[in-house]
VEXPADREN-364746 format. One record per residue (C-alpha): residue in one letter; y, z, x. Coordinates in steps of 0.02 Angstrom, whole numbers, plus 32768, in hexadecimal, padded with zeros to 4 digits. Each point is the difference from the previous one (the first is absolute). Example, Ala and Ser with C-alpha at 12.3 -4.5 7.8 and 13.67 -1.06 7.14 Angstrom:
% residues 2
A7F1F81868267;S80AC7FDF8045;
//
This chain:
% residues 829
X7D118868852F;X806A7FB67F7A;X7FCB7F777F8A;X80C27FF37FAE;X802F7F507FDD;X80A17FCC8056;X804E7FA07F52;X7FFC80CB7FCB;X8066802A807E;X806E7F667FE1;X7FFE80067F51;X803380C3800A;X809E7FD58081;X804A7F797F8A;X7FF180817F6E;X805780768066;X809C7F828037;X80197FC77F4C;X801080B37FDD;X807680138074;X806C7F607FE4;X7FFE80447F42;X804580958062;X80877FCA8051;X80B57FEC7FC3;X802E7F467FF0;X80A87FC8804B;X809E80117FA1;X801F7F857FA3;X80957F838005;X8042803A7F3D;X801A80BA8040;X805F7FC88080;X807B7FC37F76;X805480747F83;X80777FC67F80;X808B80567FB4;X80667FD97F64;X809B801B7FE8;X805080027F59;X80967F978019;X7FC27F97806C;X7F5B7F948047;X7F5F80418037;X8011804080BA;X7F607FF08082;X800D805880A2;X7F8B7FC58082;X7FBE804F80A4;X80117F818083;X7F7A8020806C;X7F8B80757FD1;X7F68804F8054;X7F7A7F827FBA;X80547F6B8049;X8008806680B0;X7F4380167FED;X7FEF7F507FEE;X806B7FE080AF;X7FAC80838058;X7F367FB97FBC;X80447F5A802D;X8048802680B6;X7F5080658031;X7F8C7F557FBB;X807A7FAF8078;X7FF5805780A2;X7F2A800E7FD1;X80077F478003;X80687FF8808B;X7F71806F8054;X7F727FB77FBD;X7F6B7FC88078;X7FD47F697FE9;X7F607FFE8068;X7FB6808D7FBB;X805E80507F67;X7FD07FFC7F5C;X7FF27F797F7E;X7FF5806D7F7A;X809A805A8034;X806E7F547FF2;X7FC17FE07F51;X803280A67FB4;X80B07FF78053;X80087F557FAD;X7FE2805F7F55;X807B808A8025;X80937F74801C;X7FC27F9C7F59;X801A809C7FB0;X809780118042;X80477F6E7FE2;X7FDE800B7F58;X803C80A17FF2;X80C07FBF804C;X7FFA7F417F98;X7FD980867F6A;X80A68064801A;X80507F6E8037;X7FEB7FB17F5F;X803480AE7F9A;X809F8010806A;X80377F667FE6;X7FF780127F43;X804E80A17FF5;X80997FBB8083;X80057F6F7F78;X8001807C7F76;X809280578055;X80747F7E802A;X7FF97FC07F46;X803C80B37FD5;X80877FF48063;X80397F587FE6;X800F803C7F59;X808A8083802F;X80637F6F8021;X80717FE3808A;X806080AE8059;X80C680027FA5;X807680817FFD;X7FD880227F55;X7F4E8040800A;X7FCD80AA7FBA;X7FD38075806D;X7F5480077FCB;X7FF37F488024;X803E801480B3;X7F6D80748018;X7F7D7FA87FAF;X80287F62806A;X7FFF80838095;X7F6A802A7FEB;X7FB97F5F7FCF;X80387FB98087;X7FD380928082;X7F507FDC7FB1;X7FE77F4B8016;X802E801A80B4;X7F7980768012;X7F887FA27FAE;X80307F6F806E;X7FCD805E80A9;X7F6480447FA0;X7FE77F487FD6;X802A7FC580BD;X7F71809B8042;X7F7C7FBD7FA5;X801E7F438028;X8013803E80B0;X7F3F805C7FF3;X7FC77F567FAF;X80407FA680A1;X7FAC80798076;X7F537FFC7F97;X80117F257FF9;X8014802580DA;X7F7E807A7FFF;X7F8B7F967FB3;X801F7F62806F;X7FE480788095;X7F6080467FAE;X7FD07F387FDF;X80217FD480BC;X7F9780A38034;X7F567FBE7F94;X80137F598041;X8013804E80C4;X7F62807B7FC5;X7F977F597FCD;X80217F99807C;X7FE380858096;X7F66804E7FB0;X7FAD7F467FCA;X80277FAA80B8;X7FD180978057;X7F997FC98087;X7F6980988053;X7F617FEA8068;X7FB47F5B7FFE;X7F4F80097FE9;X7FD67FF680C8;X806680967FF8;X7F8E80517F95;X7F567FB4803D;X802A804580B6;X804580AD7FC7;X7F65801C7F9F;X7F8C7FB0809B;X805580868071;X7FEA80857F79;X7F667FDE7FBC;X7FBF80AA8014;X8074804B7F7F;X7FAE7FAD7F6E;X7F49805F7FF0;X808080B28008;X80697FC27F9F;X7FA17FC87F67;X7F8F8082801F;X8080807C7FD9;X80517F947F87;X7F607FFE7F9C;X7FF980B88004;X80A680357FCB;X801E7F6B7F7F;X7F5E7FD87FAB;X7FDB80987FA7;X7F667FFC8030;X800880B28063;X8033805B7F58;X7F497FC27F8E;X7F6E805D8019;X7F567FDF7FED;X800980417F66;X80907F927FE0;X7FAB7F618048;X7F6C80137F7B;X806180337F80;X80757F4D802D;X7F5E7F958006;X7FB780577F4D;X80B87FE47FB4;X7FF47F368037;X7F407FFE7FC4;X803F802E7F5F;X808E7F988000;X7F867F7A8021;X7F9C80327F71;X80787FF17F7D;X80467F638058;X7F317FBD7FDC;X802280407F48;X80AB7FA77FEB;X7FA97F59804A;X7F8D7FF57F86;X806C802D7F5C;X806D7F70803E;X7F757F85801E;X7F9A80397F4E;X80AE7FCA7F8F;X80147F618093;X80317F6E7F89;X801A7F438076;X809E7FA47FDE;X7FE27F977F77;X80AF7F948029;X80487FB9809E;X80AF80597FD5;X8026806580A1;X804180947FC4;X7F6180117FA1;X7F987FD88095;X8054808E8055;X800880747F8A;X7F437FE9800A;X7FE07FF7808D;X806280A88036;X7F5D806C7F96;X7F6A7FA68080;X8065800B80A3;X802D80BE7FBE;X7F3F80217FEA;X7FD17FCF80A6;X808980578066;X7FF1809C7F7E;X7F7E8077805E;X806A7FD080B8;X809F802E7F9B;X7FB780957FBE;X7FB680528098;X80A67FF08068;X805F80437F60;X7F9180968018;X800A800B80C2;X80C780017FE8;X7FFA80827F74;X7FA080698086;X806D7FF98082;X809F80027F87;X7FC580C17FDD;X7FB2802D80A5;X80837FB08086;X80BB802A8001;X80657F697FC2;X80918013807B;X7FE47FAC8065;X7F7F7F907FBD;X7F5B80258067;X7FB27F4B804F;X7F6A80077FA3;X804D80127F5B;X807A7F6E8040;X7F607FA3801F;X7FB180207F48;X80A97FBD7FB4;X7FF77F708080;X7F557FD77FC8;X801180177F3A;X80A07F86802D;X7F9C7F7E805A;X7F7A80117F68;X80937FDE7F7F;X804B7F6C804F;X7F457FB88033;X7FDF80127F35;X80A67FA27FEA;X7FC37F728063;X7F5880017FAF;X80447FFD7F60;X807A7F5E8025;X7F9A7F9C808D;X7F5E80397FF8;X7FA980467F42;X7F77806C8012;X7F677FE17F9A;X7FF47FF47F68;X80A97FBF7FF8;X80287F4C8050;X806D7F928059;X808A7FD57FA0;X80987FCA807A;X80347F448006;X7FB5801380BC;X7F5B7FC68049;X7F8C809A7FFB;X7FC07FF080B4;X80BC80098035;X803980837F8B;X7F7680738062;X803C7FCA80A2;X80B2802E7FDD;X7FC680B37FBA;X7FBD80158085;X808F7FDD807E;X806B80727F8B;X7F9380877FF1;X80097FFB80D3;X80BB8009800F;X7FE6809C7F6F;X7F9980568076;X807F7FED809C;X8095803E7F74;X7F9D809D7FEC;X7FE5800180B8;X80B980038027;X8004807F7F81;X7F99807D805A;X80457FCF80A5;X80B280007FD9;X802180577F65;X7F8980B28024;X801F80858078;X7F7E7FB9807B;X80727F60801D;X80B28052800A;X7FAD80748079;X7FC87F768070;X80567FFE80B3;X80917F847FED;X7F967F708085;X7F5F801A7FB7;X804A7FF57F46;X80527F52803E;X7F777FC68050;X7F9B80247F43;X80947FB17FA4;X7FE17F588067;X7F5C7FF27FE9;X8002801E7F56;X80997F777FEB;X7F8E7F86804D;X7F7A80137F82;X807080037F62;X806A7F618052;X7F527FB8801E;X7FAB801B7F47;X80AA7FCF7FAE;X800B7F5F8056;X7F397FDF7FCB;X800880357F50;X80BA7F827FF7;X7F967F6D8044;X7F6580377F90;X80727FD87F6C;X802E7F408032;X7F507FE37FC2;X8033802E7F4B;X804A7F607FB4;X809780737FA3;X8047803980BF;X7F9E7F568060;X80B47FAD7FFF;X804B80898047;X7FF27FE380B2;X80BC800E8038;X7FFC80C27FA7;X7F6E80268048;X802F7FB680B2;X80A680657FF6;X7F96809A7FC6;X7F957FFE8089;X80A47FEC807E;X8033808A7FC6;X7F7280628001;X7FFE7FD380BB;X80B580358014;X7FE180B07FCD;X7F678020805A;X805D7FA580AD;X809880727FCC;X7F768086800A;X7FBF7FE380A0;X80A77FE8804E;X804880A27FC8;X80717FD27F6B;X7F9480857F8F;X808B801D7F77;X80207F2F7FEA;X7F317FED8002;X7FDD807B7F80;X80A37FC37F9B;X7FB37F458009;X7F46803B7FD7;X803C80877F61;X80717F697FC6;X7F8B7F798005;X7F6C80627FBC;X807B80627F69;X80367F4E7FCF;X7F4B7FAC800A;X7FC8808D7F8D;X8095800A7F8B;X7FF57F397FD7;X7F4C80107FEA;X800180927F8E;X80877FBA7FA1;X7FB37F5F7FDF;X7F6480557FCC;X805180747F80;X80687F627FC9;X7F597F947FD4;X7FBB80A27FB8;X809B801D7F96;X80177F3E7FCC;X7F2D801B7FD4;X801F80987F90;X80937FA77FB1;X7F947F6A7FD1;X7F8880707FC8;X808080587F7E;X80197F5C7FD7;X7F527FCC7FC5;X7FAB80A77FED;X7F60800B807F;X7FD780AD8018;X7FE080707F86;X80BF807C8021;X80427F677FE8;X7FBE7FC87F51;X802980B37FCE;X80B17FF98030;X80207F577FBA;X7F9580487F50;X807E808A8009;X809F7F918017;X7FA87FA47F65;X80047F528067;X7F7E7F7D7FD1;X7F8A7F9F806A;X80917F69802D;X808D807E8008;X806880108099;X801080B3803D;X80C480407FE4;X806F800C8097;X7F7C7FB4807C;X807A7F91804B;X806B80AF8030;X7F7280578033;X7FD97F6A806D;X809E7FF58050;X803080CB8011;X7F5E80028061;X802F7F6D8085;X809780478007;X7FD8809E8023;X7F667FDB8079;X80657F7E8063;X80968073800D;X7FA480938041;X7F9C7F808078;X80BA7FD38032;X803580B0802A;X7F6680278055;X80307F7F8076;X80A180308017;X7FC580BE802A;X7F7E7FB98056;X80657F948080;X8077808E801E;X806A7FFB7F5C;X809A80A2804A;X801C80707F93;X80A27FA97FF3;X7FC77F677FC3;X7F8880637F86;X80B6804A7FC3;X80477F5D7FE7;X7F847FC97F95;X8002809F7FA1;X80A47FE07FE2;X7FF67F657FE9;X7F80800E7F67;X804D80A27FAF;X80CA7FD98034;X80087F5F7FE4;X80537F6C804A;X80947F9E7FDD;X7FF57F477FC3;X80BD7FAD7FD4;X8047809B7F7E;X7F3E80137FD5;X7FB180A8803A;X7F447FE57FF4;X7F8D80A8802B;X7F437FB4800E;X7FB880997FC7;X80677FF47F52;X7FC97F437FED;X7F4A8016802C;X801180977F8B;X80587FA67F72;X7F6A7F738024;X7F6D80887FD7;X804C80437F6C;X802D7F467FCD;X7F3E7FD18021;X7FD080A37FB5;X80597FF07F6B;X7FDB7F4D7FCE;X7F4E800E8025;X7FFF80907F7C;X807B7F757F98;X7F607F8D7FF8;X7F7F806D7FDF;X806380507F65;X802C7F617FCB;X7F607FAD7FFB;X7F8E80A47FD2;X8064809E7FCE;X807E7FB57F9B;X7F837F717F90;X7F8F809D7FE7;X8089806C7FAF;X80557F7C7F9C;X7F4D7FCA7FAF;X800380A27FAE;X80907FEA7FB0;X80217F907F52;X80597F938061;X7FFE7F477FE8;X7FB07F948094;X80A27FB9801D;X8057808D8014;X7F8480528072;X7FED7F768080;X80D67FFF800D;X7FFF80AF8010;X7F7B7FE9808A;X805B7F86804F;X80A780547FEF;X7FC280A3804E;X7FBA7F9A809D;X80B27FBA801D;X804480AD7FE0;X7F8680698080;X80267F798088;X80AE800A7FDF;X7FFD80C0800B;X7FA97FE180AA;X80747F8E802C;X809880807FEC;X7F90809C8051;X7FD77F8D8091;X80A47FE38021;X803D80977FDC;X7F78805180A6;X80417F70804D;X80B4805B8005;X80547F717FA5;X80B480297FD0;X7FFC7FD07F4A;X80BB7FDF7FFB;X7FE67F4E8064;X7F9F7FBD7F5E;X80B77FCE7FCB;X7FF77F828093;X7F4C7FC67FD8;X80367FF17F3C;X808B7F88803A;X7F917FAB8076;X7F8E7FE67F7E;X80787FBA7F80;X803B7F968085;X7F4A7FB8801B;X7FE97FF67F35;X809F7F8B8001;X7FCB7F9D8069;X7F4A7FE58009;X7F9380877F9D;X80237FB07F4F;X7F617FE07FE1;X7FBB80978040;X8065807E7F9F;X7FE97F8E7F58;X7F4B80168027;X800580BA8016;X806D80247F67;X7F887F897F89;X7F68805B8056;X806180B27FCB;X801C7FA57F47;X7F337FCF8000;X7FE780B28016;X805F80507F80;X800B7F727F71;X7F487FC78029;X800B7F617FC1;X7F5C7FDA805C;X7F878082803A;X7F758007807F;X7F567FBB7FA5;X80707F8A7F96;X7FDF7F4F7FF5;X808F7F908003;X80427F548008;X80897FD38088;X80297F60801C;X7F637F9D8045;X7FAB80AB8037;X7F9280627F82;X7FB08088802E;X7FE280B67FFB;X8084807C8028;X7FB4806B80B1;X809480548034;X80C8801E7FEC;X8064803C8084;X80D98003802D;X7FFD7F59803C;X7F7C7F8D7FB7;X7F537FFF7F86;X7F737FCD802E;X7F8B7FA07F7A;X7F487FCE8019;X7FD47F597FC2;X7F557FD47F98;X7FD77FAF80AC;X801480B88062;X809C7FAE8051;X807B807E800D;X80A87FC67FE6;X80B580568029;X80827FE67F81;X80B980488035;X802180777F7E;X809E7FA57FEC;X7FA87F6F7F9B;X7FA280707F94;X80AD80477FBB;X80677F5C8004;X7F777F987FC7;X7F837FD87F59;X7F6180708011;X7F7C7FFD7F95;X7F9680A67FF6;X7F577FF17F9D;X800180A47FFC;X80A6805D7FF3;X7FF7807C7F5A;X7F367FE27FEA;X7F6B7FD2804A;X7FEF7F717F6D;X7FF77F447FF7;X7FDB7F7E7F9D;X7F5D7F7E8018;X80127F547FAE;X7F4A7FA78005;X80157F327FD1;X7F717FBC7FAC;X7FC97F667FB8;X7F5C7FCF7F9B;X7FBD7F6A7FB2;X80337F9C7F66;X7FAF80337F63;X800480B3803C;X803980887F80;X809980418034;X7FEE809B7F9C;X7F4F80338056;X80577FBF80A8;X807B809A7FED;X7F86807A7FBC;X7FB07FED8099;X8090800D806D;X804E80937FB2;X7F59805D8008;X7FE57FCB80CC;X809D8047800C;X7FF680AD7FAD;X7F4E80248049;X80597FEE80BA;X802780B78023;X80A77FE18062;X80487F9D7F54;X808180877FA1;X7FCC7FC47F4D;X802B80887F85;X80B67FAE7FFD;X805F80B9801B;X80547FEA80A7;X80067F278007;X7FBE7F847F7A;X7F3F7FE87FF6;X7FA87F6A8030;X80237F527FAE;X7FC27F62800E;X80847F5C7FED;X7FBB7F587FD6;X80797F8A8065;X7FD27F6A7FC1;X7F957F517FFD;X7FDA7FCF80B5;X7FC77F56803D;X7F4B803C800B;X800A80B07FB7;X804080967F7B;X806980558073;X801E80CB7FFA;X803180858043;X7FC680BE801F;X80A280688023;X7FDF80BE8009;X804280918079;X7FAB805E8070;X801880C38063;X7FFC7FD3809E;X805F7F528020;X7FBA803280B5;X7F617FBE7FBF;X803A7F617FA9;X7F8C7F8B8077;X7F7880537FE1;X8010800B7F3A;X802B7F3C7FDA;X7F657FF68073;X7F8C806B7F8C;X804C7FC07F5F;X7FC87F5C8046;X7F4F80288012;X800380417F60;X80477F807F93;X7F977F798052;X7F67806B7FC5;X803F80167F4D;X80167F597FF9;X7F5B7FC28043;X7FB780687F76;X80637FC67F76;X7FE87F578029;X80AE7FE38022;X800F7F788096;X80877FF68077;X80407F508012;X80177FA980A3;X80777F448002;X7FA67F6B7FDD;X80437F3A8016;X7FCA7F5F7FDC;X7FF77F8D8071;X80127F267FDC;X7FC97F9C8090;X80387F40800C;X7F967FAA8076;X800E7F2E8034;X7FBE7F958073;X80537FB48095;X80397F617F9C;X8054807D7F7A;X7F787FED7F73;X7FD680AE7FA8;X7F5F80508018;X7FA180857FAA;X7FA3808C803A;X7F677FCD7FCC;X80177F3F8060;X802F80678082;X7F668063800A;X7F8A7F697FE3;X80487FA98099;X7FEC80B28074;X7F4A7FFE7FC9;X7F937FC58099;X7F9D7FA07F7C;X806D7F887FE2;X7FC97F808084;X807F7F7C805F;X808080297F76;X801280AE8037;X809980408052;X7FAF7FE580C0;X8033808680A5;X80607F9B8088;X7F8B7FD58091;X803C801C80C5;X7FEE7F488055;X802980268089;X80A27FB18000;X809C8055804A;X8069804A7F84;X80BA7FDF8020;X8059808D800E;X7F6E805E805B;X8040808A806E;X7F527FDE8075;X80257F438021;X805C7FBB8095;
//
């Protein structure tokens, strides 16, 4: 009984065939083939060998792929046969364009040599005459050499388009191959229906294993899966004990938790069968794989891919429902899926194990249809069961088509067209499943992404601690991560397709080449691995660009004595530097010829004459703020009507935050061509002048005692007079109402010059209240000249008497409403 694992055996003959292609002498090479001789008087000689024995090798491999193909059965040979012959002539091919190529460089070489001998005279040295013998004696060898090998390129081109026309003759017999029908097959087995008890009877015997176990080995089998069990109870409940519930309605997080509850419940079913195979691993040969240890890997399979459903359509306790999909319909669906799993694993017993290919030919036709009809059946369910979810509801074209062609394959089935059925059904149902699992990692991807992006779980705060990012940050190189991954998971979704639906091994050839050759655009030779190649390191690189920039380069210049100024250019320098290094190593992968920049240079200065003024004045007064640093980031300046703060400086413009947090770009043009005013270009000070005017009578000397002590008990005021001049007050003059002064002193931080006017405010009006000191406000006198209707003068005090109510008929009367109508009244007629 042996227990050996067949990848030994594999892995042990592909050990012993590198060891012998190490082994073996590789074929002579095209240089020794070629030996040069000098002479001393005259040019270097090369005789060649015409037709040697490697290119007859060649001719004689190529003429016996020929008459195989020639040969070939097309009903019943070999697929695999065809693809390694269509290896053999790409390698040969290569092999003849590569001495093609060599030959015709050395023929070059050799007619140069001899054009320099000049033209035959009568004159010529004798050593002449022989070297342009022999030069010539050598370029018409090399020219029949040359002719050979284009003449094996020709054959291997023909070869191929006969090997072409023989897989298209192979797929189209084998796929419209027409056998029984299924009356056929229902009467042959009605006629023969006494063969089947025998015949599974014996089938069961010599397949299943069963014959080689014991008693002994039955126990032992049912202890090994109670234990299995056991620890499968133990694993259950260390998962459910550290069970935490979703606190967030992000999916991946939903998932990830609920992966740990669905675990715990399947874990002790998991665990027995893990046992029960481990069993029969060491007590059952493995070739060829007994039935009942098929049927323990078909059951641990059906347990995986019914935890898989749990986990996405149907939670188990504690976790919950968190799909976009009614709950009662998310169950229904798991349900119909974990049906068509069971009939997958049932076609994998029946037609994947010994006890199916066993099968007389009728009876295993007559299983194949029946088992069609109930995987054509359950697809066509669960495909209507969807319509209900409002996502795939509008979908009822797809799904119509789907379920046509569902039909097809099961009617191409039934009719005999086996290879076509199966063909539709494996395409349909590869494709189904490659869209959906590529959508799903694509919403899990875009979720992890966002995640990065905000920092939810707890790897994620780590990693963006350890990139030093800060709560608002965006993660580096998201936007390449983002779009490496589509790329990638919609490509391979692409190719899976294309293998899927019967990609030849031609066509996968072509696009090999086509992604690591290259293709010709105009006198452009683009290779799309280079480019997506010279795209990663491009990402790569300028990803690692930002992050320096914004953490690894601020960090190491703040330990230096470095000026702020000169650290934020640097910063800002060594940004523009890293993304132009990635710009040049990007293109560089890409395979760009460097020596066409000459072109782009003089398209460029074309484009600068005539329309990119502005843009390189821009970029050269950006590369002047940098390195003169007439303004620097955190300055406040003055341009034009804008005044603001300084937030940022880059090639082509600056970008200044008002006092209103309007952010305002300013072309860096204007700031070097124009008048700026910079609060704060060799210090941080500035000057506060405080207007302030108090009453008449007021003593101007204890008016600026006052002022000049508010002024040095502020703590931003520089008073001692070392670095500017100390505090002062200025009596301007005599006002209308008012001594008027004024409090002039200078400050450390003009950043703060709001705020100190304010507080020397407060304070003066203070000092003042206690000294007694009033602050004037304007005052006016006003004459009033008041007459009567006839234009006699009145005083106030007549005018009062007649407004008192007390003074009878005389009294200034209010006009009484008789009832009259008013002219002019917009209510009459």
């Amino acid at each position: 009984m042996s227990t050996r694992h067949p990848s030994a055996l594999l892995l042990t003959l592909l050990l012993l065939a590198s060891l012998a292609h190490a082994a073996a002498p590789s074929p002579p090479s095209t240089a020794t083939a070629v030996t040069s001789a000098s002479t001393a008087n005259g040019p270097e000689v090369v005789p060649v060998v015409v037709i040697d024995k490697h290119v007859a090798e060649q001719r004689q491999q190529l003429e016996q792929l020929r008459l195989a193909l020639v040969s070939f059965d097309i009903a019943h040979g070999s697929r695999h046969d065809l693809g390694s012959w269509r290896k053999q002539l790409g390698q040969m091919r290569s092999l003849a364009q590569k001495e093609v190529g060599e030959q015709e460089i050395r023929l070059s070489d050799q007619r140069k040599r001899l054009e320099q001998l000049g033209s035959p005279s009568e004159q010529d040295e004798p050593e002449v005459l022989t070297a342009r013998q022999s030069l010539s004696q050598a370029i018409r060898d090399m020219e029949k050499r040359l002719a050979a090998w284009k003449s094996l390129t020709i054959g291997v081109d023909e070869t191929v388009e006969l090997l072409s026309t023989t897989e298209n003759e192979v797929v189209r017999v084998r796929l419209f191959g027409r056998g029984d029908n299924v009356l056929e097959v229902v009467n042959a087995n009605l006629v023969g229906y006494q063969e089947w008890w025998p015949v599974t009877v014996r089938l069961v015997r010599t397949s299943s294993g069963l014959d080689i176990l014991g008693e002994a080995d039955f126990i032992s089998l049912v202890v090994a899966s109670l234990f299995g069990l056991g620890l499968g109870w133990l694993v259950r409940r260390r998962l459910l004990a550290g069970y935490r519930p979703p606190g967030a309605t992000d999916l991946t997080l939903a998932l990830l938790r609920t992966i740990p509850a669905c675990g715990a419940r399947f874990a002790p079913l998991l665990g027995a069968n893990l046992a029960a195979f481990a069993f029969l691993a060491l007590s059952l040969p493995l070739t060829p794989l007994p039935l009942v240890t098929q049927a323990v890997i078909a059951l641990g399979l059906y347990l995986l891919l019914t935890l898989g459903i749990n986990v996405v359509l149907e939670p188990c306790p504690p976790a919950q429902h968190y799909l976009p999909l009614e709950e009662g319909m998310s169950r229904t669906l798991a349900r119909r899926l974990k049906a068509l799993m069971f009939l997958f694993v049932v076609g994998y017993l029946l037609f994947a194990s010994p006890f199916g290919n066993e099968l007389p030919q009728m009876q295993q036709l007559l299983v194949r249809a029946v088992y069609f009809g109930f995987v054509v059946v359950n697809l066509i369910w669960a495909i209507w069961l969807l319509g209900e979810v409002n996502a795939v509801g509008r979908t009822f074209r797809l799904r119509g088509l789907l379920s046509l062609l569902f039909v097809v394959a099961l009617v191409g089935e039934l009719l005999g067209y086996r290879n076509l059925s199966l063909y539709l059904l494996g395409g349909l149902l590869g494709s189904i499943a490659g869209i959906t699992i590529t959508l799903f990692l694509a919403r899990l991807l875009g979720d992890m992404f966002d995640g990065l992006d905000s920092g939810r779980l707890a790897w994620e705060q780590r990693l963006r601690s350890a990139l030093h990012l800060g709560a608002h940050d965006p993660f580096p190189g998201l936007i390449w991560l983002r779009l490496v991954t589509s790329v990638s998971l919609w490509g391979a979704l692409g190719y899976w397709l294309l293998k899927l639906w019967g990609l030849s091994d031609r066509g996968v050839t072509l696009l090999r080449s086509l992604f690591t050759d290259g293709f010709d655009v105009g006198t452009f030779h683009i290779v799309p691995m280079q480019w997506i190649g010279g795209i990663l390191v491009f990402a790569l690189m300028v990803s690692l660009a930002g992050w320096m920039r914004g953490q690894v380069v601020p960090t190491w210049l703040s330990r230096t004595r470095l000026d702020r100024g000169v650290r934020d250019s640097m910063a800002t320098m060594s940004g523009y530097i890293f993304v132009l290094l990635a710009a040049v190593l990007g293109l560089a992968t890409a395979g760009l010829d460097f020596s066409n920049l000459a072109l782009i240079a003089g398209a460029l200065s074309v484009g600068i004459g005539f329309g990119l003024q502005n843009v390189v004045n821009n970029f050269v007064s950006g590369i002047i703020l940098l390195f003169e640093r007439p303004i620097r980031v955190g300055d406040w300046i003055v341009v034009g009507s804008t005044e603001g703060y300084v937030r940022r400086i880059s090639i082509r413009s600056t970008l200044i935050q008002t006092f209103d947090r309007a952010d305002v770009i300013v072309p860096n043009s204007e700031l070097i061509s124009g008048q700026v005013t910079n609060w704060m270009l060799r210090d941080p000070w500035g000057r506060v002048i405080v207007p302030i005017g108090v009453a008449y009578g007021s003593d101007p000397e204890q008016v600026r005692d006052i002022l000049l002590r508010v002024a040095k008990a502020h703590p931003e005021c520089l008073a001692d007079g070392s670095l500017v001049a100390a505090p002062r007050v200025v009596f301007q003059g005599f006002g209308d109402n008012s001594l008027n002064f004024e409090l002039r002193l200078f400050i450390r931080n003009v950043d703060a010059k709001v705020t100190v006017r304010s507080d020397l405010n407060y304070a003066i009006e203070k000092e003042l209240r206690a000294a007694e000191i009033g602050i004037p406000f304007p005052q006016r006198d006003v004459h009033l000249n008041l007459m009567t209707g006839d234009g006699k003068s009145i005083s106030l005090e007549e005018l009062r008497a007649l407004l008192r109510p007390e003074a009878g008929s005389g009294g200034v009367q209010p006009p009484t409403d008789t009832g009259a109508p008013r002219t002019g009244d917009p209510t009459q007629g």
